[in-house]
C-alpha positions, 0 to 999 in steps of 0.5 A: 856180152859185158857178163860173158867177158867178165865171167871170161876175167874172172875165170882168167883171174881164178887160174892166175890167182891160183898158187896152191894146191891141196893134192896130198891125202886128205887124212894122212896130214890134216895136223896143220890147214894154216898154209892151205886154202881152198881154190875153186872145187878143192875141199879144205874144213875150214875154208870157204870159197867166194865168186862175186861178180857186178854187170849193170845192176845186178849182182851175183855171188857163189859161196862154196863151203864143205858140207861138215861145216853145216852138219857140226861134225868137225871142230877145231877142238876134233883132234881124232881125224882118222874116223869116218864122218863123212859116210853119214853126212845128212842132207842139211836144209839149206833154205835158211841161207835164203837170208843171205845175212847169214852169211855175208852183207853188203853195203844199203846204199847200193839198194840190192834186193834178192831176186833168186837164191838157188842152193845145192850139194855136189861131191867133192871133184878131188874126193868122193866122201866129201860134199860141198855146199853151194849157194847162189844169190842173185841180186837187182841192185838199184844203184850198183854203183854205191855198192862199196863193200861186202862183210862176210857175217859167215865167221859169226855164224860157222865156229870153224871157219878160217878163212874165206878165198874171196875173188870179184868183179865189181864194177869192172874193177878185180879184187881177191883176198884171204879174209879171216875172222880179223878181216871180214870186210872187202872194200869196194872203193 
């Protein structure tokens, strides 16, 4: 009962939270991404999306990024926006985000263990000739108490990302922030 109400929280906290919407054609403006962000299923390069959640000792995190982030087909130095890259986008092997330090980590103290890591690729709701990648991770964690922070190592390991919409419950208490390569960190407590 406690992760329905929270999932219910978080949903309620996403649509409250959310103040922006990227509803212009994705290549006719694509000069200047400084004033967007991605929310929910919305397919922004360059920005990430992040769901964590906390209910008794387990932990759950949903990271959501577009696909071209993996495949380095876009770069922030790719001034020629008008061609198609997203025709030939290969299926990337997602396996090696099983090692969820690749993109975030959390604090030891806490003593979480991966118990499930699930990882797909879904169209893009807005546009077809985008793909995001999802990832799932699904920590025991012996002392969730002690969880007092998470850092997203995912700036060191994607050149081209942004920023990170982070939204959370953890240990019943809401946090959501913007986070760039300056503010990684999300503290907890």
């Amino acid at each position: 009962m406690k992760i329905f109400l929270s999932f219910i929280i978080l949903f309620n906290f996403n649509i409250a939270y959310t103040d922006h919407h990227h509803d212009h054609d994705h290549h006719d403006d694509h000069d200047d991404h400084s004033e967007e962000r991605r929310e929910g299923a919305v397919h922004v390069h360059g920005y990430n999306q992040v769901d964590l959640i906390t209910n008794d000792n387990i932990m759950k995190i949903t990271y959501t990024m577009p696909i071209v982030q993996l495949n380095d087909q876009h770069s922030k130095n790719d001034d020629d926006h008008d061609h198609d890259h997203h025709e030939d986008e290969k299926a990337p092997d997602l396996s090696n985000f099983k090692n969820h330090n690749l993109v975030f980590e959390t604090s030891k103290n806490a003593k979480c263990k991966l118990t499930n890591y699930d990882s797909k690729i879904i169209e893009d709701k807005n546009d077809k000739n985008h793909k995001d990648v999802i990832l799932d991770y699904t920590f025991n964690c012996k002392v969730i108490n002690d969880l007092n922070f998470i850092n997203f190592t995912a700036f060191k390991t994607f050149n081209d990302l942004e920023k990170i919409n982070f939204k959370g419950i953890v240990n019943s208490k809401a946090f959501a922030n913007l986070l760039t390569k300056d503010k990684y960190r999300i503290n907890f407590k």
